[in-house]
N, C-alpha and C positions, 0 to 999 in steps of 0.2 A: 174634670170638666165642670162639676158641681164648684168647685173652689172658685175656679176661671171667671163664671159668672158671678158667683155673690161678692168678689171682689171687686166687679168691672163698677163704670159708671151706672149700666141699669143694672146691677144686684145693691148697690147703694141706694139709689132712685128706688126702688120698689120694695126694699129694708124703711127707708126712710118714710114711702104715703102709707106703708102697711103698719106703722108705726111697732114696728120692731118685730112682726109676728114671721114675718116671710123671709128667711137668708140669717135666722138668725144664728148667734155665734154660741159654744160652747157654755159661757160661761151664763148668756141668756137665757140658757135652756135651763139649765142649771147654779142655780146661783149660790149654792151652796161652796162651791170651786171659789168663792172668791173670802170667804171668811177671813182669811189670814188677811185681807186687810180693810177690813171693817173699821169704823168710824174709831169706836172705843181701843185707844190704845196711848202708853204711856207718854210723860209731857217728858222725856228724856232729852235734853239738848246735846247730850253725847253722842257719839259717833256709835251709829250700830246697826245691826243688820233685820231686814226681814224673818220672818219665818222662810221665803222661797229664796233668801241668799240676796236679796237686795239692799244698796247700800239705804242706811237713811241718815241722811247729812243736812249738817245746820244749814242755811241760808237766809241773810238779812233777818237771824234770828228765832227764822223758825224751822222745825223737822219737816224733809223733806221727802218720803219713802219713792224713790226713785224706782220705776217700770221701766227693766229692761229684757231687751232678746234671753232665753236660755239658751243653755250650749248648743241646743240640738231641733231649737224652735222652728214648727215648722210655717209661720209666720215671717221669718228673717227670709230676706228676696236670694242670700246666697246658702240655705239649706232646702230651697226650693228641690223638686224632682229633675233629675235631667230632661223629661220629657216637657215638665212644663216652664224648662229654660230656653230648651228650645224652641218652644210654641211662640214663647214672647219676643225672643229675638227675630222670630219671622218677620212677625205684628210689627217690629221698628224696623226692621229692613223693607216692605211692604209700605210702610207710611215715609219714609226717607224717601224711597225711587217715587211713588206717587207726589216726591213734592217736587224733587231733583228733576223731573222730567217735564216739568213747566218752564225750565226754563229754554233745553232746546227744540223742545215739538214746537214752539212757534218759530222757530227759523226758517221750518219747513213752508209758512206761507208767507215770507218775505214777499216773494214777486207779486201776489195779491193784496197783500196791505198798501203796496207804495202804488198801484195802480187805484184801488178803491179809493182812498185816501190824498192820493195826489202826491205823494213824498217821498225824498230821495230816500237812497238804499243806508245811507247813513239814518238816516231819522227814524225810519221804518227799525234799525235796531236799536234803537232807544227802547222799543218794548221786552229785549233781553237784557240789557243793561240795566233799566229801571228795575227789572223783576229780581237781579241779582241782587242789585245793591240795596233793595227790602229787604231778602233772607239775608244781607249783611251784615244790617243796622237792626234787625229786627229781634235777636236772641240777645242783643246788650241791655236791653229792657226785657225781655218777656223768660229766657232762661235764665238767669238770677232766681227769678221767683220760685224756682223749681228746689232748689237751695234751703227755702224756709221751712217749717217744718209745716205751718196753718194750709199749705197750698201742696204739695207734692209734684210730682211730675204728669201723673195722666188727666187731673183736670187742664190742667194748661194746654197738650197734648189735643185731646177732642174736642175743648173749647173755642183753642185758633182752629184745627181741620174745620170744621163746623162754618165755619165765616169764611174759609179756605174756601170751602165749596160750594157754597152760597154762592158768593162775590163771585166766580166764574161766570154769572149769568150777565155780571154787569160788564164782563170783559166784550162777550161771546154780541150783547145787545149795545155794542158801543154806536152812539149815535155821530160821534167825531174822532178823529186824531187823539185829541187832547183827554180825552174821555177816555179810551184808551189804555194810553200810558199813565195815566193815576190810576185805574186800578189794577193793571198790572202790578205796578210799585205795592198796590197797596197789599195786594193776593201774595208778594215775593212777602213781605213783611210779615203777615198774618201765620205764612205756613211757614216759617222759616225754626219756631223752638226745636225741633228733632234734629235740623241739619247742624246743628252745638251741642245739641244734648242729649242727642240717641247716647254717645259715647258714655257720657255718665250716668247712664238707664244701664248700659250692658255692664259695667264697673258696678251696678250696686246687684248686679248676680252673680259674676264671678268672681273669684279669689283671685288676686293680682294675675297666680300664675298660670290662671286659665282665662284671662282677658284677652288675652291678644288673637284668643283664637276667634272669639266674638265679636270683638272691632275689627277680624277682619273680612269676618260677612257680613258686614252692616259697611264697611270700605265697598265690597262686590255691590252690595246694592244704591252704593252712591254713584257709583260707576255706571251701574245702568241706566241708572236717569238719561245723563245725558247723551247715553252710547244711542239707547233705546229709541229717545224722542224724535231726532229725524228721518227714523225707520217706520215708526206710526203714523207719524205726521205725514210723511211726505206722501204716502201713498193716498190718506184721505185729503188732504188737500188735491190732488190728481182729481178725483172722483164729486168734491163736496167745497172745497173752497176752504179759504184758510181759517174761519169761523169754526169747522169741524174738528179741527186740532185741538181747541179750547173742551168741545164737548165731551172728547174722547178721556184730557184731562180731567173735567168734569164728573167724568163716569166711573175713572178708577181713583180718585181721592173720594170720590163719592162710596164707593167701596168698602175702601179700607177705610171707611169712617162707621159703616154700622157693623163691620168686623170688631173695632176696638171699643165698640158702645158695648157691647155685650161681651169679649174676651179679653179686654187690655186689663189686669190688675195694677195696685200701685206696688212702683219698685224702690222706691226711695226709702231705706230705715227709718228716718227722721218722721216722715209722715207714719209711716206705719205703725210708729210706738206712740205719735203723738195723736195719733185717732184711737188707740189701743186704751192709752192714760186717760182720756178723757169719757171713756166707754165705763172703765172700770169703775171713777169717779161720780158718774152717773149711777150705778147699781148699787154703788155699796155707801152713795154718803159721804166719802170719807175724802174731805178738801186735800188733803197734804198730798195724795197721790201725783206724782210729778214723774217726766222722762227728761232723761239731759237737755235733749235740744228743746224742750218746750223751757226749759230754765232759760238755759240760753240767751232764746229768745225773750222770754219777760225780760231779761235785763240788760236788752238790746233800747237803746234810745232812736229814738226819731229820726235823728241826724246818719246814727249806724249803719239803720238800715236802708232808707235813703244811697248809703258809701255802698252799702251789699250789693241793693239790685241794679243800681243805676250807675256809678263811678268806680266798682272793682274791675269790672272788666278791663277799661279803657286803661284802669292806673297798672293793673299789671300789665298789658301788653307793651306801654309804653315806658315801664321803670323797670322791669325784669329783662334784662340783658338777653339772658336765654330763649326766654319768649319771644322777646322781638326780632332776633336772629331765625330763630326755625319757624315765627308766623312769617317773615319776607320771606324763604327760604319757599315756603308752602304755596305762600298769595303769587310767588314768580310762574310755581308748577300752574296753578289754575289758573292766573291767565294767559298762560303761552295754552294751555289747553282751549280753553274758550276764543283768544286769537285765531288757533291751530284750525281750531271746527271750521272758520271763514274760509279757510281753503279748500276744504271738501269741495262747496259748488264747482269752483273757479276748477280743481286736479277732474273730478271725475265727471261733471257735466261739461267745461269747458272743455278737456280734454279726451275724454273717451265717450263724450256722448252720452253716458249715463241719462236715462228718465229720473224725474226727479225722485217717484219712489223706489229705482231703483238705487238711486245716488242713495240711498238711508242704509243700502247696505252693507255699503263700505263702510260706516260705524261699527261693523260688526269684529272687525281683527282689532277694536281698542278692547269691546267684551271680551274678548276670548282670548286677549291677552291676560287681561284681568284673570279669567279663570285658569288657565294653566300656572299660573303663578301659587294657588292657593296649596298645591301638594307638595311640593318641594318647601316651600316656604314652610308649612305644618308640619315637615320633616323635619326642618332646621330649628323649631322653635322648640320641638320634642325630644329632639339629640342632645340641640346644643347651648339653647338658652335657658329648660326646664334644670336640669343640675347647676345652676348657677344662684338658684333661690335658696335662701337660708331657710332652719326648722320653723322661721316665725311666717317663711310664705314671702317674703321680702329679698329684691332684687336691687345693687346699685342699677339706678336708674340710666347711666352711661351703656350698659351694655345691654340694651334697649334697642340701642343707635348704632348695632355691628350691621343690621339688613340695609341701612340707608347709606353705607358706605360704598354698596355696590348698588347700590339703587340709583344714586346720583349721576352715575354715567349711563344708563341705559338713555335717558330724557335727551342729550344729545347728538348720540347715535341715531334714537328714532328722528329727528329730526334731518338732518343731515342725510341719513337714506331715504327720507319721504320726500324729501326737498329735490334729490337730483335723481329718484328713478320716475320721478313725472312726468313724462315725457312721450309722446307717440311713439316712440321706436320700441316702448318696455310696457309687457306687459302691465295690465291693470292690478295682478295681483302683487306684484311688487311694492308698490304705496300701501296696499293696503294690510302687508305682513309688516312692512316699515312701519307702520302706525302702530301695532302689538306690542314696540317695545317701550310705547310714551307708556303703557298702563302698567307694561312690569314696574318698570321705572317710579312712575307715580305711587302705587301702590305700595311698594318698597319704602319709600318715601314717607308715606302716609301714618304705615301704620307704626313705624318707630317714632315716628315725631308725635302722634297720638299717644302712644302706650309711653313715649319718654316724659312726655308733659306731664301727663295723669300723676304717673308715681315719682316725680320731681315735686307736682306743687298736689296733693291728695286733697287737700282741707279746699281747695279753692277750682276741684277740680269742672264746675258746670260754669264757672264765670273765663277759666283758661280756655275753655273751648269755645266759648263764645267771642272772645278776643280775638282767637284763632280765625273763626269763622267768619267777621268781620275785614279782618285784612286778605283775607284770601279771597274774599267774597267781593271786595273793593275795589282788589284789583282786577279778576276777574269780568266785573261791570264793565270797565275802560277799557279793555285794550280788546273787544272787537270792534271799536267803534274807527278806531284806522285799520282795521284790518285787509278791507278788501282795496285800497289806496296803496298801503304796502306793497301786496299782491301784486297790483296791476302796474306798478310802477317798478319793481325791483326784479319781478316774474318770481317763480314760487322755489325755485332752485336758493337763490341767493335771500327771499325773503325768511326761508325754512334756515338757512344757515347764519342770517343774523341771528336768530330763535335761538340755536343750537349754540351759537356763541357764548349769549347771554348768559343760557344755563351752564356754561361752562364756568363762566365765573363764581356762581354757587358753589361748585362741588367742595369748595375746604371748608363750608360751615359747619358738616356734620363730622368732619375726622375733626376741627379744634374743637369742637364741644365736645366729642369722643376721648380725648387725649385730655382736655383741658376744664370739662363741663364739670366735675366734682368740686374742686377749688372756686371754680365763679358760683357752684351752685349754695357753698356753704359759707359764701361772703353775705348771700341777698337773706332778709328777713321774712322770705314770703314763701323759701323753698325748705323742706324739710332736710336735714342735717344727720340725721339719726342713722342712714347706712356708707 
């Protein structure tokens, strides 16, 4: 727990006004631990080693005694304790569903906005749309930065939550329409680095081939979000008005935002050796002390970085074959899902009468589709994908992609049964067991296209996610804004089976990139080659 804090942002903050007496570290206490590398030392321009086994390498001429991880450091985010792996994967699953559930706990006071407001039921979702398409556009600029070494990932992290949950009040106190939907947009934008970069927070604590177990509880609590929100929502709007939904948001981003002031440490290597090198640099004097990525970075130009945080994203999604096949592939899932959610009013109010907070919980068979998925699935990864990793811990990244081969067909099935057992003559549980199999399906989906990304493109992997997260997130903005037009015009049988069609047409993206994804993968310049 000691560790938790003096790593979080206030054991830094309170390290830093106590000017170094409070949280301090090992080698502060004792600074004798740091001799080996002291100022005074040879002007050798040869290639040679530390006393602690560190390389010291020439650079634009000068030695450079390079700070890195030891084999068994307990500093590195993947020799962490399992306990306090677990702790933090919470922390990111906890700040994910706190962001993920903004976007549909306001659906729940639809009927109230367009009356207060004066606005059709179209316009009134421009406030889901807007708030998507921020957490869409929003980690193409702000996750990059997570990447660099000077920035890490939980300043970024607490600093958007921070203005996340502030700005709630300017939602909650909107004086117009218009007022409104900018800061909706502007709260989807702000909270949006975690929904791109939890994944590559959970990759810098586990070893390839215990990630997927990770990405797949941070998947359950992406899930929640939006299962969740019109089960919150819809009962306090019932009681308190659609303004109440924002609060409730308000209350638990507010939350898990002084949970991670005090117990989020940083996960990122890069940061952690480059706050490490310039600690030690500071104690002992001795300039040449350097860690790779802070090299790196010196002799990153203006223009590079610029490509890093702002144009890698977009340029892989859009020049990487691979990537843009399984980002459409993903962005179709999310917004047939977000489409999908506009029919809830219309099946279980329109049709079985449902109140509205009781309508919230029939969200509940997409959760708990979600979780009966996670035991079998963690069966399969530990039978039958774990002996597939070589001694170096490394997997071809194609057989990644054996869950999404049967994941792809669940998404039309559930559709297809939710579409024509809606109906007064069938039971109400029927749609809503039908809906359990969009999230096996999705999920399946999810986490192979996730963990195949990762260890396809490794060196690039908080800017592929963010790519990722933009096309999905994009599509997902658009397509409930005809949703409930569809619905009412097609009825929910044949609108659910246009749905079901669509994705039908996906299902051969993941068996060609399965059969076929090694060869495209070791044509492109941006994907690793090595297995």
């Amino acid at each position: 727990m000691f560790e938790l804090i003096r790593e979080s942002v206030f054991g830094q903050l309170v390290h830093l006004a106590s000017a170094g007496k409070l949280f301090a570290r090992e080698e502060q206490l004792d600074p004798s631990k740091l001799d080996k590398y002291a100022a005074t030392r040879s002007s050798s321009t040869s290639h040679s080693t530390s006393p602690d086994g560190e390389k010291i390498d020439p650079e634009k001429g000068r030695d450079y005694q390079l700070i890195e991880f030891a084999e068994n450091d307990p500093e590195n985010p993947r020799n962490w304790s399992t306990r306090k792996k677990f702790f933090v994967t919470f922390e990111i699953c906890l700040l994910t569903t706190s962001v993920y559930i903004g976007s549909a706990i306001y659906t729940a006071g639809l009927e109230d906005i367009m009356h207060e407001f004066g606005v059709s039921q179209v316009a009134a979702l421009l406030g889901l749309t807007l708030f998507v398409a921020g957490y869409a556009i929003g980690p193409m600029f702000l996750s990059p930065l997570s990447e660099m070494p000077f920035f890490g990932r939980t300043p970024i992290y607490i600093g958007t939550l921070f203005l996340f949950v502030v700005l709630q009040l300017a939602v909650i106190y909107a004086q117009n329409f218009g007022m409104l939907l900018a800061f909706r947009f502007i709260t989807g934008f702000i909270g949006s680095p975690v929904l791109a970069t939890g994944g590559a927070t959970i990759a810098d604590m586990y070893t390839p081939k215990k990630q997927v177990y990770g990405i797949a509880v941070w998947g359950i609590a992406a899930v929640c979000g939006p299962a969740l929100g019109p089960l919150v929502g819809g009962f306090a709007v019932e009681k308190k008005g659609w303004r109440w939904t924002i609060w409730e948001l308000m209350w638990l981003s507010g939350a898990c935002l002084v949970l991670l002031i005090f117990f989020l440490p940083e996960t990122s290597s890069s940061n952690i050796l480059y706050r490490r090198t310039k600690r030690y640099r500071r104690l002992t004097g001795n300039p040449n002390l350097k860690c790779q990525p802070e090299i790196e970075a010196e002799t990153m130009t203006g223009q590079e970085i610029v490509q890093m945080t702002l144009l890698r994203p977009f340029t892989l999604t859009f020049t990487e074959p691979i990537i843009f096949a399984l980002n459409l592939y993903i962005a179709l899932i999310y917004a047939l899902l977000y489409l999908w959610f506009e029919s809830f009013p219309v099946v279980f109010i329109g049709i079985y009468r449902f109140s509205l907070g009781k309508q919230g919980l029939a969200f509940l068979g997409i959760l708990i589709g979600a979780l009966i998925t996670i035991p079998p699935f963690f069966w399969y990864v530990r039978k039958y994908m774990e002996p597939l990793f070589n001694e170096k811990g490394e997997i071809k990244p194609e057989n990644r992609l054996r869950p999404a081969l049967l994941g792809a067909f669940f998404i039309p099935v559930c559709l297809f049964w939710f579409g024509w057992s809606s109906r007064p003559s069938v039971h109400w549980i029927m749609p809503i067991i039908g809906s359990s199999f969009f999230s096996i399906g999705a999920f399946l989906l999810f986490m192979s296209v996730l963990t195949y990304l990762g260890d396809a493109y490794p060196k690039y992997i908080a800017s592929v996610y963010a790519g990722n997260d933009l096309v999905r997130s994009a599509f997902g903005a658009a397509f409930p804004l005809f949703a409930n037009a569809m619905y009412k015009d097609l009825g929910v049988g044949w609108a659910s089976s246009l749905l079901g069609f669509l994705s039908i047409l996906f299902i051969p993206i993941p068996f060609v990139l399965y059969y076929y994804g090694e060869r495209i993968r070791k044509s492109s310049k941006m994907a690793r080659h090595d297995i």
